[in-house]
N, C-alpha and C positions, 0 to 999 in steps of 0.2 A: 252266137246266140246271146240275146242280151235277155237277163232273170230278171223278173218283176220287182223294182224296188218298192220297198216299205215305206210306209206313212213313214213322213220325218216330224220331228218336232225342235221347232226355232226357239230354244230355251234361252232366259234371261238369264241374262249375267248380270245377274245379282247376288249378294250375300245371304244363304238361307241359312241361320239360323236366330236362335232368339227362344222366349216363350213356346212357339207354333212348333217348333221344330226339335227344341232343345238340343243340351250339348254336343249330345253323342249322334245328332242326326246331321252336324257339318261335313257336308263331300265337296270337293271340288265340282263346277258345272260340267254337264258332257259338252265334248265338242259340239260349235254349229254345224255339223254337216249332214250329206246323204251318203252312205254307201250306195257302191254302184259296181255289180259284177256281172261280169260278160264272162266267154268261151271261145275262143277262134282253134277252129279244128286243125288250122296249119299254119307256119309262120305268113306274114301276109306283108304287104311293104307299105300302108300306113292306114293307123287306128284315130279315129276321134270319138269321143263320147260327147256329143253336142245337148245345152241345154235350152230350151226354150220357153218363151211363154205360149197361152193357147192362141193367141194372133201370128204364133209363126216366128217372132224375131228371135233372135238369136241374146241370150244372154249371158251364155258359157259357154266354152270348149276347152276339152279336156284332152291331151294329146294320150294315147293307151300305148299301153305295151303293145308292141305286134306278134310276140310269140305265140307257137300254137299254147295252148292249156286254159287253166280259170284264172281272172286276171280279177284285180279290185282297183277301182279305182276311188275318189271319194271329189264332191262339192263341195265347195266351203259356204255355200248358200247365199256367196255375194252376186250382188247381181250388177255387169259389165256395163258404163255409165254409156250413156250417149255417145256415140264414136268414137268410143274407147275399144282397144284392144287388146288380148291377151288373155289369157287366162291362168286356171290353179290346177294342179292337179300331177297324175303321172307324167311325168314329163314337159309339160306346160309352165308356158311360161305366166310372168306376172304384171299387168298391166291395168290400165284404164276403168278402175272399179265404183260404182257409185255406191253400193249401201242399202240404205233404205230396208223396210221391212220384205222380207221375200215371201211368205206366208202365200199360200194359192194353191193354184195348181200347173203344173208346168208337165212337158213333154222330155223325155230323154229319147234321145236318138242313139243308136249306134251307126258308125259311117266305118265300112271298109273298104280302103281302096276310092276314097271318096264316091261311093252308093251305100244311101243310108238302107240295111239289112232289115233293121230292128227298132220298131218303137215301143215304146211304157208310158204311160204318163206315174208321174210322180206329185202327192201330196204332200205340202209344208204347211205345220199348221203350230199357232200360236201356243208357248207353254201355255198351262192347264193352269199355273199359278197365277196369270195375267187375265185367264178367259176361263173363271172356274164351270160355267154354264156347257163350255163346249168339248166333246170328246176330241 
């Protein structure tokens, strides 16, 4: 079973504070990424959590734990350059990344056994400080 992930938000890594913010309001930025949790009811002999855009292509994969229970996995919201390979994640490796704003809407897949079980689609949407107009 793969859970509905949550809107993500692509925060600036930027320094906030200042006047706006003042002293006591300096935190570190959150991580870029999405959480991503699944469930496999028995151990299984191989997991992928594939990321896409709405055209279909492929712009992450994520290798999963294969154990049965709840599992997490997370995106670093980089998105995989032009025939590049590789990816972040549990178990995954690291390769071929281009960048660029990820901000959209994209598809998560769960694949077990190589047959995708499980789709979600997932929102990435622009800090609120860059795009104060849009929720």
């Amino acid at each position: 079973h793969l859970f509905e992930p949550q809107r993500v938000v692509n925060w600036a890594m930027i320094e906030r504070k200042g006047p706006t913010y003042g002293e006591f309001a300096w935190v570190e930025n959150p991580r870029p990424e999405a959480a991503i949790y699944y469930h496999l009811k028995d151990e299984v002999d191989k997991v992928r959590v594939v990321i896409t855009d709405l055209e279909g292509n492929e712009v992450s994969a994520i290798n999963g734990d294969k154990a049965g229970g709840l599992h997490k996995t997370t995106w670093n919201l980089r998105v995989r350059a032009q025939g590049g390979a590789g990816a972040r994640g549990g178990g995954g490796q690291r390769g071929g990344f281009g960048g660029g704003n990820p901000v959209g809407t994209y598809k998560v897949m769960l694949e077990v056994n190589d047959e995708v079980v499980m789709t979600h689609t997932l929102r990435v949407v622009l800090d609120p400080i860059l795009n104060p107009d849009k929720p």
